[in-house]
Kinemage of the C-alpha trace (Angstrom):
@kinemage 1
@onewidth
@group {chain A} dominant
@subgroup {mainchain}
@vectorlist {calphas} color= white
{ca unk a 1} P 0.000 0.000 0.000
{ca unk a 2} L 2.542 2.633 1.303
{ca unk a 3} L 4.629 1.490 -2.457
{ca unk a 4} L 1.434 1.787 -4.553
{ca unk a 5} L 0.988 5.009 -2.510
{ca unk a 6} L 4.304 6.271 -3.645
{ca unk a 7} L 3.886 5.679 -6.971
{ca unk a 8} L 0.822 7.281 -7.568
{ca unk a 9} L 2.563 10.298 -5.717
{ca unk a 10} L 5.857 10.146 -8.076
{ca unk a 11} L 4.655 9.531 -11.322
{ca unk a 12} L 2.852 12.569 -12.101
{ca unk a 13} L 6.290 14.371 -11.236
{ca unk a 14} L 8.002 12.247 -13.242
{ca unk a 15} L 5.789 12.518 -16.428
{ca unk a 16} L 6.893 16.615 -17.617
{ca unk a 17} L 10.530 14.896 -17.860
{ca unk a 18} L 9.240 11.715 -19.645
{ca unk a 19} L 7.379 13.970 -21.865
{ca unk a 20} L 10.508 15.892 -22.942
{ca unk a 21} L 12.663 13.276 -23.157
{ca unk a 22} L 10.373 11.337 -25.597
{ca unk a 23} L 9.723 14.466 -27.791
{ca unk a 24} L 13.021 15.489 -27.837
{ca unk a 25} L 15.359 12.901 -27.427
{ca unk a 26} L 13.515 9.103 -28.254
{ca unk a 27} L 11.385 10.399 -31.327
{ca unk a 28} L 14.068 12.100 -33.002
{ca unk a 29} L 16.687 9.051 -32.050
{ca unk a 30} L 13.712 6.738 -33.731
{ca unk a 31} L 13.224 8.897 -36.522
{ca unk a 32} L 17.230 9.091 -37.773
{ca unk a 33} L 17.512 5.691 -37.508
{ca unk a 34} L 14.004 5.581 -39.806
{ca unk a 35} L 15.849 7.768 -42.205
{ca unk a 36} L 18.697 5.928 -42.426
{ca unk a 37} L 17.123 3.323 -44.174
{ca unk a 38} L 16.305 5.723 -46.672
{ca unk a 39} L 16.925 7.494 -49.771
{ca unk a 40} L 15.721 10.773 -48.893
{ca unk a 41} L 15.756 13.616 -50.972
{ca unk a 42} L 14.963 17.179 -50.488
{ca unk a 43} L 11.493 17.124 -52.063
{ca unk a 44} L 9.935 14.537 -49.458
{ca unk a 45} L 10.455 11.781 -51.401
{ca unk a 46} L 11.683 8.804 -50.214
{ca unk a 47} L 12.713 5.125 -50.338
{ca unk a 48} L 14.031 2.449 -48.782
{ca unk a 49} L 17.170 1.029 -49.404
{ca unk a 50} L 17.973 -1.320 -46.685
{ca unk a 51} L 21.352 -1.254 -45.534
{ca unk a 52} L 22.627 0.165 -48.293
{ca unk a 53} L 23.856 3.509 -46.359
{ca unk a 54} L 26.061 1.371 -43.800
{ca unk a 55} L 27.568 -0.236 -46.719
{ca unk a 56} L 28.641 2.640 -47.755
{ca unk a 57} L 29.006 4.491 -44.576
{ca unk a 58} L 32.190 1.577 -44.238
{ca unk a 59} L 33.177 2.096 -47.636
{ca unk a 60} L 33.458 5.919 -47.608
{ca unk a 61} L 37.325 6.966 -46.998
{ca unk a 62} L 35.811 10.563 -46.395
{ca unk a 63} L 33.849 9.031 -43.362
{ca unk a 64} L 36.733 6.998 -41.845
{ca unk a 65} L 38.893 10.128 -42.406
{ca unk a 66} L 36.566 12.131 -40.339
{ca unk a 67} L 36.286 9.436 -37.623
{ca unk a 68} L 39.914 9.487 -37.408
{ca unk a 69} L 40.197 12.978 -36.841
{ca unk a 70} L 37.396 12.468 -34.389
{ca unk a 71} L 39.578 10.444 -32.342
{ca unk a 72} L 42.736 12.907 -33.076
{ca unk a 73} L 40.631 15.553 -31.592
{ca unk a 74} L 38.905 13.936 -28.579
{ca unk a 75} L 42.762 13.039 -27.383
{ca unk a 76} L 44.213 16.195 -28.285
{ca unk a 77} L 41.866 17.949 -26.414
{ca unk a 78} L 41.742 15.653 -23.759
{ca unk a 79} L 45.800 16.230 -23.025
{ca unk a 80} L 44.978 19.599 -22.827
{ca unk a 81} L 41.822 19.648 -20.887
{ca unk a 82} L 42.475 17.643 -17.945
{ca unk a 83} L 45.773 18.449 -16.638
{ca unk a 84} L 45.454 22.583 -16.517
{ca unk a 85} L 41.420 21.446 -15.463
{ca unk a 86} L 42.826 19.546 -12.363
{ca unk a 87} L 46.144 22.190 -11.683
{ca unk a 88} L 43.209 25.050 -11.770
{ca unk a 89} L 40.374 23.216 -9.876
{ca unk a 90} L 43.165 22.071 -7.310
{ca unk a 91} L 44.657 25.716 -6.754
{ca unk a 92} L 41.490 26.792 -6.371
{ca unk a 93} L 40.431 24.313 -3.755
{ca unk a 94} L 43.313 25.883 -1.319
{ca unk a 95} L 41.389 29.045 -0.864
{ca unk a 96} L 43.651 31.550 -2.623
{ca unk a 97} L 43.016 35.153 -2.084
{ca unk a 98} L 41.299 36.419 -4.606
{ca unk a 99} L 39.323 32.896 -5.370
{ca unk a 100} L 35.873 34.480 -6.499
{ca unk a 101} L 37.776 36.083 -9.036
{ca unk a 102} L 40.061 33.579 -10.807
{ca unk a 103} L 36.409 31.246 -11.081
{ca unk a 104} L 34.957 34.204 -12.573
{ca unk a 105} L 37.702 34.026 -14.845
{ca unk a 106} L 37.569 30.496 -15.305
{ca unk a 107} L 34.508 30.357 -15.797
{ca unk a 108} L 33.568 33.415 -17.850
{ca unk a 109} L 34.062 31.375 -21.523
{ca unk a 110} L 31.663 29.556 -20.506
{ca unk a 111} L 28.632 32.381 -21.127
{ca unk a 112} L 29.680 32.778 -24.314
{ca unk a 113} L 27.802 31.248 -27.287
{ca unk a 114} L 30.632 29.241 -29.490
{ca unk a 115} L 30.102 30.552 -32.499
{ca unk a 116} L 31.151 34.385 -30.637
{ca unk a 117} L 33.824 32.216 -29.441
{ca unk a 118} L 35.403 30.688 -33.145
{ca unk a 119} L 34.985 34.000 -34.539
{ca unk a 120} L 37.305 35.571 -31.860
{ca unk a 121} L 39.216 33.106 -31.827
{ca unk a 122} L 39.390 32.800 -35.852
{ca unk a 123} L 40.811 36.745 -35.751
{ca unk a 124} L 43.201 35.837 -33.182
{ca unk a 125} L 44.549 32.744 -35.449
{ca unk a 126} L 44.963 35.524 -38.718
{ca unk a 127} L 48.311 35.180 -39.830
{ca unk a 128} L 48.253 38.801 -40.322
{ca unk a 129} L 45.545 40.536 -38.314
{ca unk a 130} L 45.694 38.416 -35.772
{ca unk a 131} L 47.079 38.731 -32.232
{ca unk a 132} L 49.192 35.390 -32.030
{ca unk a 133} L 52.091 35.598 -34.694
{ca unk a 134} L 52.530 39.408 -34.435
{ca unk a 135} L 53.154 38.756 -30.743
{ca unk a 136} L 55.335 35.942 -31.702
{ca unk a 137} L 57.325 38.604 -33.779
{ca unk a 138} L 57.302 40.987 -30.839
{ca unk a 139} L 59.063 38.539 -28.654
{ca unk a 140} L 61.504 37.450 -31.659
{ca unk a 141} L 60.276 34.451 -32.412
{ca unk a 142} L 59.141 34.559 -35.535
{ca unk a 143} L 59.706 31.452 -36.771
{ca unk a 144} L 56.940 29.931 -34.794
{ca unk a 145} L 54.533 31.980 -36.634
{ca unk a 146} L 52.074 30.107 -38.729
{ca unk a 147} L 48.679 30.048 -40.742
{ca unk a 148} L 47.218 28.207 -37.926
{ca unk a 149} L 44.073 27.621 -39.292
{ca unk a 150} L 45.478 26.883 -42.613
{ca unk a 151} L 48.182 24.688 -41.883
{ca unk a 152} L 47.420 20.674 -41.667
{ca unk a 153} L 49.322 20.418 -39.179
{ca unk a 154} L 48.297 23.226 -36.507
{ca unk a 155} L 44.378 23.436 -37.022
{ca unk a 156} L 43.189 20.782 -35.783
{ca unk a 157} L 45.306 21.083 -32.289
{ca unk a 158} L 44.211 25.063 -32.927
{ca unk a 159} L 40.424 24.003 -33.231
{ca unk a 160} L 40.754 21.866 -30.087
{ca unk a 161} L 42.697 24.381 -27.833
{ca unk a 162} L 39.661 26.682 -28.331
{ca unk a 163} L 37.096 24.417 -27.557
{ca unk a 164} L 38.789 23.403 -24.291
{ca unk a 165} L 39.253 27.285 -23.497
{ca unk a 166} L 35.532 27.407 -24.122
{ca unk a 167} L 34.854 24.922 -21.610
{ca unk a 168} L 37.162 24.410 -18.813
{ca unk a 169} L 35.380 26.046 -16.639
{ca unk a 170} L 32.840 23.354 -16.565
{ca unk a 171} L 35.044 21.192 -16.000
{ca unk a 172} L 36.826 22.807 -13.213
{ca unk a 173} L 33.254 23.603 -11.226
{ca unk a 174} L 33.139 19.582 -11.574
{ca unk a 175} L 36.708 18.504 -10.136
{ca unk a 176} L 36.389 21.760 -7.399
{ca unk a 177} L 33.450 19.861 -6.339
{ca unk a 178} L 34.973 16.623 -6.187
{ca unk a 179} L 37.993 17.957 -4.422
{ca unk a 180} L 35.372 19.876 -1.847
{ca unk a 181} L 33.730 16.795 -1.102
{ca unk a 182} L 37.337 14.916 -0.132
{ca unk a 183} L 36.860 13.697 4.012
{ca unk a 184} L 39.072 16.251 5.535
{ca unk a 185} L 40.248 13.640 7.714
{ca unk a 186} L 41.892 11.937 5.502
{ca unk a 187} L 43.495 14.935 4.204
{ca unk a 188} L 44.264 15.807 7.738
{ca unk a 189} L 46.136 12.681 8.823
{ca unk a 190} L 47.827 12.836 5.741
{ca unk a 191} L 49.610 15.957 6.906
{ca unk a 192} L 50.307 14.693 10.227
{ca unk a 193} L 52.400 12.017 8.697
{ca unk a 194} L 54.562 14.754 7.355
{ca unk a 195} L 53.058 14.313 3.361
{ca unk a 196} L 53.760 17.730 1.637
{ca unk a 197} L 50.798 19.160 -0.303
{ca unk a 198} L 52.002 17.474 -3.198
{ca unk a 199} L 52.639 14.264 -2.041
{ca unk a 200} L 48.883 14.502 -0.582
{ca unk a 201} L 47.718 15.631 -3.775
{ca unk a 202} L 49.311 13.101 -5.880
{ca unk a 203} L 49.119 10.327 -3.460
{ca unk a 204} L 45.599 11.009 -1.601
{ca unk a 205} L 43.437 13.368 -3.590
{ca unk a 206} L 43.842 11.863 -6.869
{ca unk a 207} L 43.363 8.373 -6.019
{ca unk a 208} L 40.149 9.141 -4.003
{ca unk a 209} L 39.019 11.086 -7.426
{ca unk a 210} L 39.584 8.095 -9.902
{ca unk a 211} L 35.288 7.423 -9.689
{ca unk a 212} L 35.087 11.125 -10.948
{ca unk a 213} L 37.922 10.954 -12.866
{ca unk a 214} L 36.230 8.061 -15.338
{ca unk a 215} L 32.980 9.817 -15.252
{ca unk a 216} L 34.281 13.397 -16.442
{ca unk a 217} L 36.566 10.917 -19.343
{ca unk a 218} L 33.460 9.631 -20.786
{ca unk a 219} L 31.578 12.774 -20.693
{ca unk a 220} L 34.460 14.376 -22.480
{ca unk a 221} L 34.916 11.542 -25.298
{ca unk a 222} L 30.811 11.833 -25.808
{ca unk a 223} L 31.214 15.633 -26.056
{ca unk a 224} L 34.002 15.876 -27.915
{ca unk a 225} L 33.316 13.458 -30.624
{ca unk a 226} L 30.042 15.241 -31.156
{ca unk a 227} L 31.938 18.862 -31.796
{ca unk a 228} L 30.625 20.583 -34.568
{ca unk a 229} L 30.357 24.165 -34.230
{ca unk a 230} L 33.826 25.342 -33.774
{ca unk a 231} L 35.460 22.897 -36.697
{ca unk a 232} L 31.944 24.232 -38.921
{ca unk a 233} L 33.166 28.222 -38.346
{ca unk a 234} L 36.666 28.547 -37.869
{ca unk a 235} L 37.510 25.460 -40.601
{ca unk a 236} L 35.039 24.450 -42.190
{ca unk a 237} L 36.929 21.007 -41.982
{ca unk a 238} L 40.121 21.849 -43.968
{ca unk a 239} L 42.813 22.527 -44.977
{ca unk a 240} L 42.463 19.162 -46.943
{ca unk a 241} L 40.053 17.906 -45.106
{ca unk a 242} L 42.802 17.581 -41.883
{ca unk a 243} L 40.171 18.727 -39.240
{ca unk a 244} L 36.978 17.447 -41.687
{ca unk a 245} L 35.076 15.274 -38.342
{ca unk a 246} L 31.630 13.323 -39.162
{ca unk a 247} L 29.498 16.538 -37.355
{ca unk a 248} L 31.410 18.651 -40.580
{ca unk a 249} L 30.757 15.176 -43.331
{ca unk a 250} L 27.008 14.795 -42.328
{ca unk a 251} L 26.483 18.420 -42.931
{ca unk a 252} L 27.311 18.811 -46.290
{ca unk a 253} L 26.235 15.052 -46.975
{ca unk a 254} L 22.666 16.416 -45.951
{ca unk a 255} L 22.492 19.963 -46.821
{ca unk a 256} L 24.673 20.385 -49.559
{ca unk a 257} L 24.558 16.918 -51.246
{ca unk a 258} L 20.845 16.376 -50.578
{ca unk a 259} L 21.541 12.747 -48.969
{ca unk a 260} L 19.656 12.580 -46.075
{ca unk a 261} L 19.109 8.923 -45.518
{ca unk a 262} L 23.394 8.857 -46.141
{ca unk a 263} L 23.787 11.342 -43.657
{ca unk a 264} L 21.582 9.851 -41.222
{ca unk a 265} L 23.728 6.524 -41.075
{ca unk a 266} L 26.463 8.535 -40.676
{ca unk a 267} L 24.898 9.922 -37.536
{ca unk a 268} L 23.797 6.538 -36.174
{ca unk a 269} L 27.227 4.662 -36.644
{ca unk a 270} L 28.507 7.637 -34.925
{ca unk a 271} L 26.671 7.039 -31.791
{ca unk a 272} L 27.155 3.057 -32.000
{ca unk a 273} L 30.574 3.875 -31.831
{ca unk a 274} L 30.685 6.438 -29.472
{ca unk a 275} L 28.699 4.237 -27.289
{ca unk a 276} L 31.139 1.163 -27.693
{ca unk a 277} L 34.402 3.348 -27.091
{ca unk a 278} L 32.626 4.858 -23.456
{ca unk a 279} L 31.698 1.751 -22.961
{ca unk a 280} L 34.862 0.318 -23.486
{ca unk a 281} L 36.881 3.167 -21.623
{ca unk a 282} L 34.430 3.014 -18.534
{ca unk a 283} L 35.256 -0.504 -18.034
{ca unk a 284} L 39.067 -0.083 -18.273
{ca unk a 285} L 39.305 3.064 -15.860
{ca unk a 286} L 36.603 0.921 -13.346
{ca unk a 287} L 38.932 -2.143 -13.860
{ca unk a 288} L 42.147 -0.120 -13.020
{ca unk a 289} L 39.918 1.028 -9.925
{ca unk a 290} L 39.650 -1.790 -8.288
{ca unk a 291} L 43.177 -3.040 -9.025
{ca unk a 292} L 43.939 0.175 -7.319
């Protein structure tokens, strides 16, 4: 009775959110995967094809190129994301005058829409209006200058530096939090054993953050492999296709090539795979946990 009771009490609370996430998030999943069976042109009409769009979706260099660089970027970015994520959310956690301030700095990009963001930082990459090489030049280093954005071998690192700028300080609220929530205890005894803050931090905090640690990996590898708006603006997916991801392919697949069954495969092998490698990386970090 007091169960029944319950439910009766939780469900109509529960039913806004169901609402949403079938209208939003199931329907349109459903639908893709409809499409992707497809040949589906701009005019409406349509017809299936079976598996035909996988089949090609394996065959398609352009697609594997752009999963590759998928990859390239999600541990690119990750390099630079999570070390200066954990150094910031650390320093912050030791109550450092001025602390309101530096998370309001931290934090600021985050406000931002990103395509204000890739147009900044596209100016900033100009080889010649820009703010980077003439300050290279400045400091007499010129040599380092470069066409950032237009070299094959800088974008895509460029690209990725600006979406972690964008969104570090998400990722620092996270970790502060984590580190915040650390028994002070622990910490405590730690110190009475004579462990130096870094010692403690490297020894004690970090190990008691692994659980965290895996979560905020397989957000990031979800996120990242998703990116679209920043490669779309400041790249467009060149030069030579060298920062071209699938979020940059399925675009002009669907809206410039008209292939909207094509593109939707693309889409749902995206998120088969994406689901395999979190899957896969969830288990390995949980694995090493208990090891540990």
């Amino acid at each position: 009775m007091h169960r029944s009771a319950q439910r009766r009490i939780i469900i109509p609370f529960l039913l806004p959110a169901l609402l949403l996430l079938g209208v939003f998030f199931l329907y349109p999943l459903v639908r893709t995967v409809d499409i992707s069976f497809t040949e589906w042109t701009r005019t409406g009409s349509y017809s299936y094809v079976g598996v035909e769009n996988y089949t090609r979706v394996v065959d398609d260099p352009g697609y594997l190129n752009a999963l590759k660089n998928a990859f390239l970027f999600t541990l690119v970015g990750g390099c630079m994301l999570f070390p200066v994520a954990i150094a910031i959310a650390w320093a912050l956690n030791q109550r450092v005058h001025g602390e309101r301030f530096f998370r309001f700095v931290v934090f600021a990009p985050v406000v931002l829409s990103a395509a204000v963001v890739a147009l900044m930082w596209k100016f900033v990459y100009h080889p010649t209006l820009g703010l980077i090489n003439p300050a290279l030049e400045g400091l007499g280093l010129g040599a380092l200058a470069r066409t950032w954005l237009g070299d094959a071998s800088t974008a895509l690192p460029a690209v990725a530096f600006v979406t972690v700028w964008h969104g570090i300080g998400i990722w620092v609220v996270l970790l502060s939090a984590g580190f915040e929530r650390l028994p002070p205890d622990v910490l405590e005894a730690g110190r009475i054993d004579g462990a130096g803050e870094w010692r403690l931090f490297r020894s004690v905090m970090l190990p008691m953050l692994r659980d965290l640690f895996r979560i905020l990996v397989v957000l990031w590898i979800v996120q990242s492999m998703q990116a679209f708006a920043f490669v779309f603006i400041m790249t467009g997916g060149g030069p030579f296709g060298s920062t071209d991801i699938v979020g940059t392919l399925m675009y002009r697949v669907a809206f410039e090539r008209s292939e909207f069954g094509y593109a939707a495969a693309m889409g749902v092998v995206l998120v088969v795979i994406m689901l395999i490698v979190a899957q896969i990386v969830n288990k390995v970090m949980k694995r090493d946990e208990l090891q540990y």
